[in-house]
Backbone as CSV, one residue per row, in Angstrom:
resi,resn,N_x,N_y,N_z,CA_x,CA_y,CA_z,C_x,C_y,C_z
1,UNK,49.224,32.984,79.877,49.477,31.647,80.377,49.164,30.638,79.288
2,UNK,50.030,29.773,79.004,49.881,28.666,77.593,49.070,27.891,78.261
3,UNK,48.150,27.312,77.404,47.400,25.869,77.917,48.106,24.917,77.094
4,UNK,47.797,23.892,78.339,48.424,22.310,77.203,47.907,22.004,75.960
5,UNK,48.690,21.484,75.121,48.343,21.024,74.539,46.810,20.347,74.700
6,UNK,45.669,19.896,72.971,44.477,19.363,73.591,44.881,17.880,73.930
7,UNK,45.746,17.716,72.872,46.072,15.974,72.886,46.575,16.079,74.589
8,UNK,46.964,16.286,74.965,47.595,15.906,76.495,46.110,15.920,77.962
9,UNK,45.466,16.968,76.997,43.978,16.814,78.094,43.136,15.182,77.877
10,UNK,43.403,15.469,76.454,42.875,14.152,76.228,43.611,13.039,76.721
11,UNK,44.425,12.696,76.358,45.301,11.327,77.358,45.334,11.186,78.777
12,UNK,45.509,12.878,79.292,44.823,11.982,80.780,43.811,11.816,81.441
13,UNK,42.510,12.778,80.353,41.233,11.915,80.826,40.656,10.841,80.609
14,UNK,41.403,10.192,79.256,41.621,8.208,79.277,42.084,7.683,80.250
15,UNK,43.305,8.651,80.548,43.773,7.520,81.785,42.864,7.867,83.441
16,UNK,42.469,8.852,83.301,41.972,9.072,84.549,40.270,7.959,84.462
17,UNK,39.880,8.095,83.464,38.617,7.103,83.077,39.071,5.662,83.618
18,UNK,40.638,5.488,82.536,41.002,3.879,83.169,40.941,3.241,83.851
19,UNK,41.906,4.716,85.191,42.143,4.279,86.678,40.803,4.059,87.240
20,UNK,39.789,4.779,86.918,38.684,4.734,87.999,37.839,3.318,87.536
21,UNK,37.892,3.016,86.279,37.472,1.174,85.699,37.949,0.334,86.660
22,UNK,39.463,0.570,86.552,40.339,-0.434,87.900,40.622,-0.158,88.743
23,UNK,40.585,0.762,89.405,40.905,1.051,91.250,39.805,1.432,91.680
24,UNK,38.613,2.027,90.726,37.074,2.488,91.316,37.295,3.637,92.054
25,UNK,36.744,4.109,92.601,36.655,5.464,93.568,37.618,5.662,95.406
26,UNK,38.124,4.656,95.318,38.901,4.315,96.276,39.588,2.703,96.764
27,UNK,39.955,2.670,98.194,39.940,1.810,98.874,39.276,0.773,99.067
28,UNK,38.638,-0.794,98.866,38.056,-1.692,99.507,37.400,-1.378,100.836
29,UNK,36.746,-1.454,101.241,35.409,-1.105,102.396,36.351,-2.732,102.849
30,UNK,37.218,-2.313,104.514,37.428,-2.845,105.640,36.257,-4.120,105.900
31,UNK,36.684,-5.239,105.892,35.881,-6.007,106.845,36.037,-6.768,107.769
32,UNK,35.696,-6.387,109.500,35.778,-6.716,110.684,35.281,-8.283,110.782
33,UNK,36.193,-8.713,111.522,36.021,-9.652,112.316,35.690,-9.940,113.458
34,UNK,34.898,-10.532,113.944,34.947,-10.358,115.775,36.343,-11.417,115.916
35,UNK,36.408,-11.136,117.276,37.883,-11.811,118.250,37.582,-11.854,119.140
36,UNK,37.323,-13.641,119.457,37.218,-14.018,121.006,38.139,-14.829,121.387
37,UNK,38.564,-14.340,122.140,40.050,-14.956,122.574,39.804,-16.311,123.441
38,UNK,40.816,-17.162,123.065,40.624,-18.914,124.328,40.092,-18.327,125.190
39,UNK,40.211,-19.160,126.409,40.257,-19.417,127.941,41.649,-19.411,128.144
40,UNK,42.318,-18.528,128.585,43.586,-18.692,129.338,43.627,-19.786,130.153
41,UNK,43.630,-20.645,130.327,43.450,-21.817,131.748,44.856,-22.096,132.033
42,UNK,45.072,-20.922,132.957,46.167,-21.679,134.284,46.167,-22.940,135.346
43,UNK,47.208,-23.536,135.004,46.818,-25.629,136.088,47.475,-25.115,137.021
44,UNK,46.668,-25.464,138.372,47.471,-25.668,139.866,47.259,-26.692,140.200
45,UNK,48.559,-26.556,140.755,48.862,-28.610,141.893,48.151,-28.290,142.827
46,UNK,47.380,-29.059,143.364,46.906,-29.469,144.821,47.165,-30.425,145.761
47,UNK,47.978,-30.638,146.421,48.579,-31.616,147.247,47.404,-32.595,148.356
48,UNK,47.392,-33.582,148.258,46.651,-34.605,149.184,47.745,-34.524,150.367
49,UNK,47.401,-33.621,151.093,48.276,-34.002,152.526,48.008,-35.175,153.300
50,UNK,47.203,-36.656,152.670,47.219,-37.659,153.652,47.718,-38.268,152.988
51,UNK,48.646,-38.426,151.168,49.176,-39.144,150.757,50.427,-38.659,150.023
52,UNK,51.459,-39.170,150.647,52.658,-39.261,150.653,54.067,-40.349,151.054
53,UNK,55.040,-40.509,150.522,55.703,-41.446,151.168,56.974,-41.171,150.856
54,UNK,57.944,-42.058,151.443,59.647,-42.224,150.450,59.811,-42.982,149.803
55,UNK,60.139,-43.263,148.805,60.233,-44.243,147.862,61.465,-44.637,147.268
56,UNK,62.053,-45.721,147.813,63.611,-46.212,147.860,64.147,-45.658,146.465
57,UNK,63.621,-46.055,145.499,64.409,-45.508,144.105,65.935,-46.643,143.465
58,UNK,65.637,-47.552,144.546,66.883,-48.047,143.722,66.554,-49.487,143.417
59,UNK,65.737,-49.998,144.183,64.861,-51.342,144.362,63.436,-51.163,143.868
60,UNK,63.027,-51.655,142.883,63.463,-53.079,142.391,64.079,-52.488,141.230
61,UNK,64.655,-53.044,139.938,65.179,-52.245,138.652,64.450,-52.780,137.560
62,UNK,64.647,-51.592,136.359,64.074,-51.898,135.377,64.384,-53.693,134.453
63,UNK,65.360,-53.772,134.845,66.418,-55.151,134.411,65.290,-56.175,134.746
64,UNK,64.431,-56.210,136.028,64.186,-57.292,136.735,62.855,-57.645,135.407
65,UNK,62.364,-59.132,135.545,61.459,-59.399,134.148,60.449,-60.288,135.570
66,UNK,59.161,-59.991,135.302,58.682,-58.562,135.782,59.196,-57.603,136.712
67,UNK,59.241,-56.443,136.557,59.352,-55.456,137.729,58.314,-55.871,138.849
68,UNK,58.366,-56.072,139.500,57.368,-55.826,141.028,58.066,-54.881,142.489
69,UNK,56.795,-54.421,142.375,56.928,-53.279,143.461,56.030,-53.634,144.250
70,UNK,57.045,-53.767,146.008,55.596,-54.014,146.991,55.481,-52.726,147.324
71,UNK,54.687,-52.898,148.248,53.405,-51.874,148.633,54.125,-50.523,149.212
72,UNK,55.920,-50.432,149.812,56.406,-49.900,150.615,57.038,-49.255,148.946
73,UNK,57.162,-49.380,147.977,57.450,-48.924,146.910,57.109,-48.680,145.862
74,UNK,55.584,-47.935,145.903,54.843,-47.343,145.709,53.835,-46.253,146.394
75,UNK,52.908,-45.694,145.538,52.400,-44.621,145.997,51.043,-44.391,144.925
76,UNK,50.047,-44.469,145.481,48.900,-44.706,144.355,49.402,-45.215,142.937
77,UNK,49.606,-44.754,142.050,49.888,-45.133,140.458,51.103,-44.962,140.118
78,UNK,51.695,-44.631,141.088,53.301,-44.419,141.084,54.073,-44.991,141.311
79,UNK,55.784,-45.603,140.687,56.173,-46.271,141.337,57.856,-46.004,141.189
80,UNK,58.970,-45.970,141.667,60.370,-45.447,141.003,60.756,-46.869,141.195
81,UNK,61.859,-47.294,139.815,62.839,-48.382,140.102,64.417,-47.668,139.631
82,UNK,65.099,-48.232,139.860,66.684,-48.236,139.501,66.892,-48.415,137.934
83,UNK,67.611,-47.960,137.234,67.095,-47.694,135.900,68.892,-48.025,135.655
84,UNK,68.760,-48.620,133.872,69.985,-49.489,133.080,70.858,-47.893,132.302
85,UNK,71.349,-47.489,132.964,71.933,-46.494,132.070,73.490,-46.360,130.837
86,UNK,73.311,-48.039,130.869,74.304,-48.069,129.840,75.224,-49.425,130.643
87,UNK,75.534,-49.411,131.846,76.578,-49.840,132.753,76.055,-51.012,133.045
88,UNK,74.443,-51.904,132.883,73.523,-52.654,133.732,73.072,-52.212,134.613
89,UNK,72.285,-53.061,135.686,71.147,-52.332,136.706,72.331,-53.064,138.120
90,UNK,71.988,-51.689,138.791,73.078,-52.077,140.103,71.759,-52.399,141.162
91,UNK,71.630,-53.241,141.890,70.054,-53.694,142.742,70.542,-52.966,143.673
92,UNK,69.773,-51.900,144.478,69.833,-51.432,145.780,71.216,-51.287,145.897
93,UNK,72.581,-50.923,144.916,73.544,-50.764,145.525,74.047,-49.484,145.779
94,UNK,74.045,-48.655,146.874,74.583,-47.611,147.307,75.655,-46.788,146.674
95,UNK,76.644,-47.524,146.238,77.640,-47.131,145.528,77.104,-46.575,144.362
96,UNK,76.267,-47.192,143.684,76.511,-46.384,142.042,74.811,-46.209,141.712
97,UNK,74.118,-45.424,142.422,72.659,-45.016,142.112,72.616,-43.468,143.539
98,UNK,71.375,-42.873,143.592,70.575,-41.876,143.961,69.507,-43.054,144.912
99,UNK,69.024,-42.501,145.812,67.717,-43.166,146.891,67.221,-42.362,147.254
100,UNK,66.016,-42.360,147.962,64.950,-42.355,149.036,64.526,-40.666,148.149
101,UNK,63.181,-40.605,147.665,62.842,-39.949,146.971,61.489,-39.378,148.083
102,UNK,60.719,-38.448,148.358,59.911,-38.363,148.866,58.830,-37.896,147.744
103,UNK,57.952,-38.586,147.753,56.719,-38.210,146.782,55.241,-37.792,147.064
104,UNK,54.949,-36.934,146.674,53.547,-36.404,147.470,52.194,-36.644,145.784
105,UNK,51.387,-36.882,145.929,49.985,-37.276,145.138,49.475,-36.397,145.679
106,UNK,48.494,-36.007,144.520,47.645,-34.725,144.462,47.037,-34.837,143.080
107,UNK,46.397,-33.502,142.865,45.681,-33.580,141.688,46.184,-31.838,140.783
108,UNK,46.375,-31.775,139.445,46.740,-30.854,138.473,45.364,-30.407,137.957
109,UNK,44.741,-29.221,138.240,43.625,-28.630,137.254,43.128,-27.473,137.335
110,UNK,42.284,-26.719,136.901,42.155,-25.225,136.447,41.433,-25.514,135.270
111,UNK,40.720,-24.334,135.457,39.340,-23.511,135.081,37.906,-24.690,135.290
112,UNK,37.670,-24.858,133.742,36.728,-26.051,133.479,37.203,-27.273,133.822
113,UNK,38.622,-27.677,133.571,39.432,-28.826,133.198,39.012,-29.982,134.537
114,UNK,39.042,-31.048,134.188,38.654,-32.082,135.161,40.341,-32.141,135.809
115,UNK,39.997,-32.503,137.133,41.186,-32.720,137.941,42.140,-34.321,137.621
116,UNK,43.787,-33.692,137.135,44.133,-34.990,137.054,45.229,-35.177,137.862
117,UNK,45.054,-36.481,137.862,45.875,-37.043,139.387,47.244,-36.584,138.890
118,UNK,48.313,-36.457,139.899,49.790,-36.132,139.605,50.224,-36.528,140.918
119,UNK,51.439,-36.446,140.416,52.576,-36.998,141.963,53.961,-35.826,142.002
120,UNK,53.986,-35.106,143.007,55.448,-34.391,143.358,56.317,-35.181,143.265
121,UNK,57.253,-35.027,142.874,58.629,-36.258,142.983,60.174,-34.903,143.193
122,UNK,60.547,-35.258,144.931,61.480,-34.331,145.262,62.446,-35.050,145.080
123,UNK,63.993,-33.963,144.981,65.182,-34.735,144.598,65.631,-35.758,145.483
124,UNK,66.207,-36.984,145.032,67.113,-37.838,146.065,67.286,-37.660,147.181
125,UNK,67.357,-37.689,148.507,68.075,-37.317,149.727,69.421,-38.426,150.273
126,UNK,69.343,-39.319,149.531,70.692,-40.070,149.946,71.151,-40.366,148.408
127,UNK,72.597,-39.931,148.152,73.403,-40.092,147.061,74.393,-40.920,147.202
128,UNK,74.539,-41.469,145.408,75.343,-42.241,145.625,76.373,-42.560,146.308
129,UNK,77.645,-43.548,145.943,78.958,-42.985,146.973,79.748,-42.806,145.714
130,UNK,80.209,-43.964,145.067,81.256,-43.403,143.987,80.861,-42.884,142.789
131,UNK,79.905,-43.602,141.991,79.207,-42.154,140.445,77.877,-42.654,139.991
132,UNK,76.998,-42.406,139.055,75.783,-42.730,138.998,75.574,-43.627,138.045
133,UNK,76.105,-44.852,138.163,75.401,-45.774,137.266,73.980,-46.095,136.866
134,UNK,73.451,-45.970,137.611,72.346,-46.335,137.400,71.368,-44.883,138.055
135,UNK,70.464,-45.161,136.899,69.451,-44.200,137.476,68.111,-44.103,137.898
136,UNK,67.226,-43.478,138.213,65.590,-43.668,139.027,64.460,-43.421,137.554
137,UNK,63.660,-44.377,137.413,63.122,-44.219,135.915,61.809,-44.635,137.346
138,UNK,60.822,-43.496,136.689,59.315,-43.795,136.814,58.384,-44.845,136.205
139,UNK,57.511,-44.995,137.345,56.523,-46.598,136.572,55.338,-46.022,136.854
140,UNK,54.459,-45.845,136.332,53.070,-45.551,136.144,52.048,-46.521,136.066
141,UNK,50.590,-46.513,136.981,50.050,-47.753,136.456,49.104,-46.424,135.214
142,UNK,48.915,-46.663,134.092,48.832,-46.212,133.103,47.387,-46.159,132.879
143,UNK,45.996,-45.302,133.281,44.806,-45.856,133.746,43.728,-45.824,132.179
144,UNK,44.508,-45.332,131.360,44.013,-45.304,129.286,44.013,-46.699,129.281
145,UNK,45.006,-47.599,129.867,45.130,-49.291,129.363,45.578,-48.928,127.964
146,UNK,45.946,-50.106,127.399,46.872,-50.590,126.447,46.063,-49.174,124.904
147,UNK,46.481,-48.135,125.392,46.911,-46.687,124.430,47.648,-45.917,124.765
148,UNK,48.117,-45.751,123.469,49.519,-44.471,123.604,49.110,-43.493,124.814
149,UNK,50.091,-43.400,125.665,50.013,-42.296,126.764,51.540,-41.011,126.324
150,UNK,51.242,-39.871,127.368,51.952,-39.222,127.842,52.281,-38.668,128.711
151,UNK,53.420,-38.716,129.201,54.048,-38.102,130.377,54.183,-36.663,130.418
152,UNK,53.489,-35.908,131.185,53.655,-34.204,131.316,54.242,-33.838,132.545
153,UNK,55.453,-32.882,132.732,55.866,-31.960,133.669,54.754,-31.188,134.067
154,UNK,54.560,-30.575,135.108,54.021,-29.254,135.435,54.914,-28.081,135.731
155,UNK,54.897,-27.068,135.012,55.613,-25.759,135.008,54.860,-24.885,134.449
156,UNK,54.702,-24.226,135.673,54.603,-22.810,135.092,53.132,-22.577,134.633
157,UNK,52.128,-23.614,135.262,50.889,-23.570,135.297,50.567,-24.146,133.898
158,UNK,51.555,-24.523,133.685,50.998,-26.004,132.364,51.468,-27.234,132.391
159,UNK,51.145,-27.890,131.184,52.189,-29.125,131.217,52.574,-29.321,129.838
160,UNK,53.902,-29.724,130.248,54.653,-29.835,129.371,54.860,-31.625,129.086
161,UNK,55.587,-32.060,127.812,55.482,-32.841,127.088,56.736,-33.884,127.418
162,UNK,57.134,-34.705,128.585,58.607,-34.925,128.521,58.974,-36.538,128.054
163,UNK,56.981,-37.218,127.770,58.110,-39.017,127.669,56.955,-38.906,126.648
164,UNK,57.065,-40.238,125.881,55.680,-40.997,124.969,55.910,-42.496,125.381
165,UNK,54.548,-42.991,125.609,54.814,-44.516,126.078,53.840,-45.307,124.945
166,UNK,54.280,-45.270,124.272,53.407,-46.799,122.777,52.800,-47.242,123.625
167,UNK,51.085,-47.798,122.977,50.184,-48.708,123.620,50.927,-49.708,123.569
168,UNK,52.277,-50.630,122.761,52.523,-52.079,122.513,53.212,-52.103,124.419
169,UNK,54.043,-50.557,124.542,54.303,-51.286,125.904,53.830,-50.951,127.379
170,UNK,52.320,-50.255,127.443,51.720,-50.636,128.269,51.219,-52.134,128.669
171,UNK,51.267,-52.215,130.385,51.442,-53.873,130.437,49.771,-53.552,131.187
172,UNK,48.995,-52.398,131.255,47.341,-52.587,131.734,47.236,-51.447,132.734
173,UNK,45.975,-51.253,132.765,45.779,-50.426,133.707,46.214,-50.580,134.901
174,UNK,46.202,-51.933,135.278,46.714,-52.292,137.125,48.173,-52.738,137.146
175,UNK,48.574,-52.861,135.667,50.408,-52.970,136.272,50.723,-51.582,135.961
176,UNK,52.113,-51.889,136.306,53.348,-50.610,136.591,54.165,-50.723,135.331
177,UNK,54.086,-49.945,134.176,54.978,-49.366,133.002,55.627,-48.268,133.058
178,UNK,56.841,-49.018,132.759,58.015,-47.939,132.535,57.722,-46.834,131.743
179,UNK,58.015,-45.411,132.316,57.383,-44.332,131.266,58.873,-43.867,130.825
180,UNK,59.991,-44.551,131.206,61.719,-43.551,130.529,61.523,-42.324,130.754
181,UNK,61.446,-41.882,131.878,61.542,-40.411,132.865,62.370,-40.989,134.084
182,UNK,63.681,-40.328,134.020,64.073,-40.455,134.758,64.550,-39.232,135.787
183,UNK,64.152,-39.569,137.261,64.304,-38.732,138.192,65.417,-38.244,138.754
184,UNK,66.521,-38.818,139.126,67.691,-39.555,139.742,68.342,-38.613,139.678
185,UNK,68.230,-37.471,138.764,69.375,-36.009,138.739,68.129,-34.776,139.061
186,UNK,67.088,-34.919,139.164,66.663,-33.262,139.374,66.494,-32.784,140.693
187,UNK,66.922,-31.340,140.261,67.406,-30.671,141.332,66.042,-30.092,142.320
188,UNK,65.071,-30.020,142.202,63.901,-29.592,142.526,62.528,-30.720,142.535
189,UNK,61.292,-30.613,143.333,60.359,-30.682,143.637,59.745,-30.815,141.902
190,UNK,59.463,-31.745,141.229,58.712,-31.735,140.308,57.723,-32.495,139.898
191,UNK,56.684,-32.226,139.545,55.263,-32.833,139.630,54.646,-33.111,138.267
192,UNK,54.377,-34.448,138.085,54.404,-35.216,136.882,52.768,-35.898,136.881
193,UNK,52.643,-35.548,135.465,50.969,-36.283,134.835,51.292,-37.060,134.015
194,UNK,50.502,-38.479,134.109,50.240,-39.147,133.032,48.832,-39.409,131.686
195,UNK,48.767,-38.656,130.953,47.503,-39.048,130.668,47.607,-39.981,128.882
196,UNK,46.240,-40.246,128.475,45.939,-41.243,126.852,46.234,-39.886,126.202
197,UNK,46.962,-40.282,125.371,46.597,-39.679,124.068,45.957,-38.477,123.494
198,UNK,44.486,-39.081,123.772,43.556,-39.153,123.399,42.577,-37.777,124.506
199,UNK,43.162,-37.619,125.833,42.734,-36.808,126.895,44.159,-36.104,126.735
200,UNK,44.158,-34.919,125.969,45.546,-34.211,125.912,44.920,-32.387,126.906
201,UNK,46.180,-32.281,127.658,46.024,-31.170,128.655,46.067,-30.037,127.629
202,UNK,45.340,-28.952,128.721,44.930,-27.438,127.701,46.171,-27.168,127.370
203,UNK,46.056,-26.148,126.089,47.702,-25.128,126.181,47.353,-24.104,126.513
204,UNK,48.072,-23.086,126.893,47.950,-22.118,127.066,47.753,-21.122,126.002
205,UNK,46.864,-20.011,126.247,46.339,-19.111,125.366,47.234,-18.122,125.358
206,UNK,47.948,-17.624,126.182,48.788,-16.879,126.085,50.120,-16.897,126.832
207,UNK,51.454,-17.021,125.916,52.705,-17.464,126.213,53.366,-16.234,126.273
208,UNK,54.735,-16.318,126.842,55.699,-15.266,126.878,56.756,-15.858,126.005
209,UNK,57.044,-15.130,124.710,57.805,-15.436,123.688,59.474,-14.196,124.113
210,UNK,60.604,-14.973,124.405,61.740,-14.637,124.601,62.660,-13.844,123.743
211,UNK,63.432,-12.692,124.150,64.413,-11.980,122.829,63.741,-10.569,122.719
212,UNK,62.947,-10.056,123.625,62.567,-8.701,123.216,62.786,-7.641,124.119
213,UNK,63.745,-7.198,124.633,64.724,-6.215,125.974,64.222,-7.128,127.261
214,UNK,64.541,-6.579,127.981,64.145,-7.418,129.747,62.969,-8.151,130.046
215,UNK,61.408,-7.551,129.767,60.195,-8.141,129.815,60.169,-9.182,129.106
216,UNK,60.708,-9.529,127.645,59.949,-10.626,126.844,58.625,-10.284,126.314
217,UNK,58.365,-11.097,124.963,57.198,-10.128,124.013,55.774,-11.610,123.985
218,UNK,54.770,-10.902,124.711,53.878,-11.972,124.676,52.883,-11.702,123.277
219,UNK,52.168,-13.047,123.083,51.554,-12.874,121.837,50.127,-11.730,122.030
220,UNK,50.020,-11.258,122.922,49.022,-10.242,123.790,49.837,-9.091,123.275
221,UNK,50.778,-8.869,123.020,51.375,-7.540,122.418,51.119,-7.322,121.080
222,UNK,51.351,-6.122,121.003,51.114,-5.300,119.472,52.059,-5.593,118.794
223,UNK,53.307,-5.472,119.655,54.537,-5.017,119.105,55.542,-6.217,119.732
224,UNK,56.483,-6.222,118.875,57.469,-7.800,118.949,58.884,-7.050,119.174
């Protein structure tokens, strides 16, 4: 049996010397992290079954300088007017708006989270007659006072993000500001928060991310 050459023993016990200078005797020694995951905090509505009402929706309109809403058109901090959708504001006219909205107050919260006030707002029950000029825009009395607020949906045991109202046009905690949410087309029961800025609602710790066969791939999975 030939042996190698010596020169060839020798070159690769340089290089075998080399490798072990720069790669050392193995692998990097793993280092663990602990992992404590959020608070999942799921929000549930809770309904005040002693406060509720209908709320015309077409009277008074955003057009009017001030808006005022009496007492029969409103609902704690809530208030709907007839809204400018391009056409001008039609006052209480039947023909070209959505009416009589039924609205229920309650409160949005889960886990730790302090309870915040919200209002159900169900679809229209009397529709227009000939097309929708005008539409139902929400008024909030805005209780941050003159700071940026936001308007949140509730779905799906969160809230979601649907208006921004600038502190320049909050008009105070005890008037009624237009938040540009308008109601006047949805098809369902939907329940709306206003809060500052500054008091922003939990997110959720764990979402269901869409596109992965029938189930959907949550960030709780291994695998995507």
């Amino acid at each position: 049996m030939a042996h190698p050459p010596f020169s060839w023993l020798l070159m690769l016990t340089i290089a075998a010397q080399h490798a072990f200078q720069v790669f050392g005797t193995g692998l990097p020694n793993v280092v663990a992290f602990p992992f404590v995951p959020d608070e999942n905090v799921i929000l549930t509505f809770t309904k005040d079954s002693s406060a509720s009402k209908v709320l015309n929706g077409r009277t008074p309109v955003e057009c009017d300088d001030p808006v005022v809403f009496t007492e029969e058109q409103q609902l704690g901090d809530l208030a709907i007017a007839g809204s400018n959708r391009g056409q001008g504001c039609f006052n209480n006219d039947a023909r070209y708006g959505n009416a009589d909205f039924a609205v229920q107050s309650g409160t949005v919260s889960g886990g730790s989270i302090a309870a915040m006030a919200a209002y159900e707002v169900s679809p229209p029950t009397t529709a227009f007659t000939d097309f929708a000029a005008t539409g139902n825009v929400l008024f909030f009395k805005l209780q941050g006072g003159a700071v940026d607020h936001k308007v949140y949906r509730f779905q799906d045991g969160t809230l979601v993000e649907v208006a921004h109202v600038a502190a320049s046009d909050v008009n105070g905690a005890d008037q009624f500001t237009n938040s540009g949410v308008d109601v006047g087309r949805i098809t369902e029961k939907t329940v709306y928060v206003a809060l500052p800025v500054s008091q922003p609602p939990p997110q959720p710790a764990r979402v269901t991310l869409p596109g992965h066969g029938d189930e959907g791939a949550t960030v709780c999975k291994s695998t995507y």
